[in-house]
PAZAPA-4460 file (N, C-alpha, C; in steps of 0.05 Angstrom, whole numbers, plus 32768, in hexadecimal, padded with zeros to 4 digits):
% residues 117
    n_x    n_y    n_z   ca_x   ca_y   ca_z    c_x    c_y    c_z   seq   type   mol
   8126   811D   7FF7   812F   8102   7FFC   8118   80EE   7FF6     1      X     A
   811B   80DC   7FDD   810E   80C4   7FE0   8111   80AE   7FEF     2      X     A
   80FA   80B6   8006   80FB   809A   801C   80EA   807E   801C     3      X     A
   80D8   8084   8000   80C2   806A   7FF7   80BB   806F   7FD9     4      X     A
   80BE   804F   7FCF   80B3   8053   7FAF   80A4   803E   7FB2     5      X     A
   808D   8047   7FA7   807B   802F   7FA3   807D   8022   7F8B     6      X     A
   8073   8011   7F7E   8077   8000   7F5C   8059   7FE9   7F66     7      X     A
   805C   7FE4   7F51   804D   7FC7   7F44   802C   7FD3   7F41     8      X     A
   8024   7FEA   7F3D   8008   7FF2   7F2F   8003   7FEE   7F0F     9      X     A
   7FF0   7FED   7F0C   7FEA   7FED   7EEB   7FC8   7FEA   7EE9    10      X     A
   7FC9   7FE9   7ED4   7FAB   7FDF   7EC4   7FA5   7FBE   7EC8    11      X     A
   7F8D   7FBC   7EDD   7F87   7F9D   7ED4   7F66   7FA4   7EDA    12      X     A
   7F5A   7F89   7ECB   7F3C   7F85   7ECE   7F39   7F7C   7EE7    13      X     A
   7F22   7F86   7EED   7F02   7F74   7F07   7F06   7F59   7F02    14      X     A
   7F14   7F56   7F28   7F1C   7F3C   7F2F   7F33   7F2E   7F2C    15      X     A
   7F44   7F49   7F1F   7F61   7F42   7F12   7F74   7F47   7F38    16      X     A
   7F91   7F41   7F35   7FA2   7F42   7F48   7FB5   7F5B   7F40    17      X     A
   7FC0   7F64   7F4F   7FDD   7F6B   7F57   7FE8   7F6E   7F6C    18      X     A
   8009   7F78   7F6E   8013   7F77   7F8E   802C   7F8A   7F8A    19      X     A
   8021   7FA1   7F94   8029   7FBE   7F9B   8041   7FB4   7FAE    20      X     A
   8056   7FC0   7FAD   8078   7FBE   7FB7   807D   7FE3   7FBC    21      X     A
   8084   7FE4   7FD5   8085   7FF4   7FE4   80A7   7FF9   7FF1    22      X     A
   80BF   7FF9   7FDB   80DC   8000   7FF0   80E3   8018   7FFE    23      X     A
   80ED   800C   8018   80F1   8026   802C   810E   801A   803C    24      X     A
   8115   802E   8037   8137   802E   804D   8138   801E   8063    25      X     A
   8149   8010   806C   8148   7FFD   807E   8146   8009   8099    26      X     A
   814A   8027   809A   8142   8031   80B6   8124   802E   80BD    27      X     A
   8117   803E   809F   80FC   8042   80A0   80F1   8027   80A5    28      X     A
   80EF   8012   8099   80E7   7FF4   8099   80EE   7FE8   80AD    29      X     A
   8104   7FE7   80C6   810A   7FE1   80D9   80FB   7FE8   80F6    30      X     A
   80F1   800A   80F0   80F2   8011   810F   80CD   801C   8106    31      X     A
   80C7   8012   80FB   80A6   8021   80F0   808F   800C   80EA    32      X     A
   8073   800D   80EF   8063   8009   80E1   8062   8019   80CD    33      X     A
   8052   8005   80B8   8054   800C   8095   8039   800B   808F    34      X     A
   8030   8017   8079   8012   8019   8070   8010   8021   8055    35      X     A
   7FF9   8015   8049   7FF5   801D   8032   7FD6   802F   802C    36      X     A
   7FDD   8048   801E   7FBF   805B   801E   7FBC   805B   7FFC    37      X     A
   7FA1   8067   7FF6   7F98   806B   7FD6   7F8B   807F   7FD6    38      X     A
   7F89   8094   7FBF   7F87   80A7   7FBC   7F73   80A4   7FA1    39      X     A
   7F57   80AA   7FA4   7F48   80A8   7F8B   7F43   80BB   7F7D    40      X     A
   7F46   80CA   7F6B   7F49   80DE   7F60   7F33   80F5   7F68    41      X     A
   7F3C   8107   7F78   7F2C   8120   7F84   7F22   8111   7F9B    42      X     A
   7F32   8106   7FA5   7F2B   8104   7FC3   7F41   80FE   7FD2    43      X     A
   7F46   80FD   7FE7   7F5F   80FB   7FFF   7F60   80DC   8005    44      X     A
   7F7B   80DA   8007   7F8D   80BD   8010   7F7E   80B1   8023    45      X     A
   7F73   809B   801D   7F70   808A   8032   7F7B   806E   803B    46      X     A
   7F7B   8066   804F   7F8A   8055   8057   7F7A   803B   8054    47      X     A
   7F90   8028   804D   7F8A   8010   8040   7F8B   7FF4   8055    48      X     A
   7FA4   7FF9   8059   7FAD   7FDD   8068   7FCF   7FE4   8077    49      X     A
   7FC9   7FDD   808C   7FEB   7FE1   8098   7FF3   7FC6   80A1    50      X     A
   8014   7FCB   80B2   801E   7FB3   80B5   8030   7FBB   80D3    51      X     A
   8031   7FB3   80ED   804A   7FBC   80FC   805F   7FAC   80F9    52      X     A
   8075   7FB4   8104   8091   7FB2   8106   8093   7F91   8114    53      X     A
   8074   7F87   8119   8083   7F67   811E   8073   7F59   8108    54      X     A
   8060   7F67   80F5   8053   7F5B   80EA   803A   7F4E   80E5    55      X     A
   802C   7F61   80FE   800C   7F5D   80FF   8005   7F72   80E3    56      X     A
   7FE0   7F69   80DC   7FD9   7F72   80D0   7FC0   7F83   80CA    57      X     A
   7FB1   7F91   80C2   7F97   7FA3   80C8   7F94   7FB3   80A8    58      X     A
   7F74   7FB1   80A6   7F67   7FAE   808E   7F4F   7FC4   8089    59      X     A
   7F4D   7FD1   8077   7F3B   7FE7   8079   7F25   7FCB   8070    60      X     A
   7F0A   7FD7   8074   7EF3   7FC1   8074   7EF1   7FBF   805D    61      X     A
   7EF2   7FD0   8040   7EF6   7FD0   802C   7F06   7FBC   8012    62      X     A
   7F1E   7FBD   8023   7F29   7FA1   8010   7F31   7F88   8022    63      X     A
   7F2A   7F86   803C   7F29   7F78   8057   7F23   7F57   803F    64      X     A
   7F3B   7F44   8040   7F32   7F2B   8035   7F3F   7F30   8014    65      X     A
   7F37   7F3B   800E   7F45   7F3F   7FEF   7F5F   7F47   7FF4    66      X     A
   7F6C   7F5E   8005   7F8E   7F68   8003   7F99   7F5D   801F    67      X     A
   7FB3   7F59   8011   7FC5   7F4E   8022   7FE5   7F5A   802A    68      X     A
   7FE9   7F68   8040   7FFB   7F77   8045   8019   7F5F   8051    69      X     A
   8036   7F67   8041   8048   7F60   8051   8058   7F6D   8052    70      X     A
   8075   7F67   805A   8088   7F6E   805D   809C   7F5C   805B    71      X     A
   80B3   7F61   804F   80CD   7F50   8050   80E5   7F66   8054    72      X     A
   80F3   7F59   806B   8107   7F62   8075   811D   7F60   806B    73      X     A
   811D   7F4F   8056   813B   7F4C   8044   8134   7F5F   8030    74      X     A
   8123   7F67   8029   8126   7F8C   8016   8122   7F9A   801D    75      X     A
   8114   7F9E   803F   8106   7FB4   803B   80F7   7FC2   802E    76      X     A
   80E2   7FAF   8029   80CA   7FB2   801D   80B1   7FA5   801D    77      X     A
   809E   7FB6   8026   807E   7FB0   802B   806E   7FAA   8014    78      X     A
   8057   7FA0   8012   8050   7F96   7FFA   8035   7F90   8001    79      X     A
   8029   7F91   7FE2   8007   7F99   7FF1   7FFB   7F83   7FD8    80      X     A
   7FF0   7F65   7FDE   7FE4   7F5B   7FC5   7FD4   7F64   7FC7    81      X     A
   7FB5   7F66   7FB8   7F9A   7F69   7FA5   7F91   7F5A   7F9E    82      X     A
   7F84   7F4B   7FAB   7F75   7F35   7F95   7F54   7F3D   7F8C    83      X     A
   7F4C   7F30   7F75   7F33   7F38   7F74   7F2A   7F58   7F75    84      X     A
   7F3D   7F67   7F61   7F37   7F80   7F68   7F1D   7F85   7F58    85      X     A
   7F0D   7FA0   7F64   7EFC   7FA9   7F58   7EFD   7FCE   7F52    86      X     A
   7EEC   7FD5   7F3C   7EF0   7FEC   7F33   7EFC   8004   7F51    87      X     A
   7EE8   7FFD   7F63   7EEB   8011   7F77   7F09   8017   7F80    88      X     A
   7F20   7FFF   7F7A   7F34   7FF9   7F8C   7F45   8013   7F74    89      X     A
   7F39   8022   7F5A   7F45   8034   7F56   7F58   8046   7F5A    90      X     A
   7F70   804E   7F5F   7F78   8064   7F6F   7F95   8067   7F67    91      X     A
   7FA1   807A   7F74   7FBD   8074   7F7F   7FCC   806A   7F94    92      X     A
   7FDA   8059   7F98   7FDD   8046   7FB2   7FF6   804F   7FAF    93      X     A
   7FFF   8060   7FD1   8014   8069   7FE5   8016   8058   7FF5    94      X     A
   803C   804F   8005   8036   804A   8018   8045   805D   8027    95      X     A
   8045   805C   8041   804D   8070   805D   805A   806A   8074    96      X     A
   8066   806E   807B   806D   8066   809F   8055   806B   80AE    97      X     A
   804F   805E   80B8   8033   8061   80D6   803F   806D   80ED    98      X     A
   8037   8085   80F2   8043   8088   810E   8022   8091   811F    99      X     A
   801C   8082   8132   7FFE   8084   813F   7FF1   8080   8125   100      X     A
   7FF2   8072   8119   7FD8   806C   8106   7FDC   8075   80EE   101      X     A
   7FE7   8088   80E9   7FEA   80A2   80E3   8004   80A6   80C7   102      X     A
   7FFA   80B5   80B3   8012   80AC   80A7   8029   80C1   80A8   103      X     A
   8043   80C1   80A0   8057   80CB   80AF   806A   80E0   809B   104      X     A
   806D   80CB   8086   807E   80E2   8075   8074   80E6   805D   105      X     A
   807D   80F7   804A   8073   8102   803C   806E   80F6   8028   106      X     A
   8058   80F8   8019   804B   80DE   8001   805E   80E5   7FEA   107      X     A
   8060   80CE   7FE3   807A   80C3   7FC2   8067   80C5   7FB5   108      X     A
   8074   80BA   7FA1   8067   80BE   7F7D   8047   80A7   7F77   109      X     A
   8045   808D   7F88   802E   8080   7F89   8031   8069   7F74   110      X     A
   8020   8060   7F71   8021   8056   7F5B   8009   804C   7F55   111      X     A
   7FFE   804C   7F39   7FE3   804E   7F33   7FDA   8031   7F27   112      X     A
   7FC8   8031   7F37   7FB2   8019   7F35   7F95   8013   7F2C   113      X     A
   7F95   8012   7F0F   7F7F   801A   7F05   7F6E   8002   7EFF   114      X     A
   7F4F   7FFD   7F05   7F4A   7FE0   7F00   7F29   7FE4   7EEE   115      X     A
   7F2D   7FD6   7ED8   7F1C   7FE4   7EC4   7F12   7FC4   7EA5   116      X     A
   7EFD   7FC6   7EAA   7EFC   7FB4   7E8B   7F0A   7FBB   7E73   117      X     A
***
């Protein structure tokens, strides 16, 4: 069962934008904190930025000021801008249900975010 698809990754340059879109079933998006992790090649998912169920927000120190996490309740769907990205922000970007911090179900397809001259 597909319960999350992520979209909006691609190729952009240092200092360029994008804004990762995250849909999840209105159960999942209703009764959950949501989060977004990246995965840099040969290394394990780490966690980026989450969001709870009223809409507070929390920032790995990493892109803290540059990314911006929401949510809209009319799609059910979370959404992660980028501004000012730099090479490091490399990766694959998942998002997850949070349950204790923690992510919950099993990682989707990702979607790749490559940032490169």
């Amino acid at each position: 069962q597909v319960q999350l698809v992520e979209s909006g990754g691609g190729l952009v340059q240092p200092g360029g934008s994008l804004r990762l879109s995250c849909a999840a079933s209105g159960t999942i998006f209703s009764a959950n904190a949501m989060g977004w992790y990246r995965q840099a090649p040969g290394k394990e998912p780490k966690w980026v930025a989450g969001i709870s169920i009223r809409g507070s927000t929390s920032y790995a120190d990493s892109v803290k000021g540059r990314f911006t996490i929401s949510r809209n309740s009319a799609d059910n769907t979370v959404y992660l801008q980028m501004n000012s990205l730099k090479p490091e922000d490399t990766a694959v970007y998942y998002c997850n249900v949070l349950r204790q911090g923690m992510p919950l179900l099993h990682w989707g397809q990702g979607t790749q975010v490559t940032v490169s001259s």
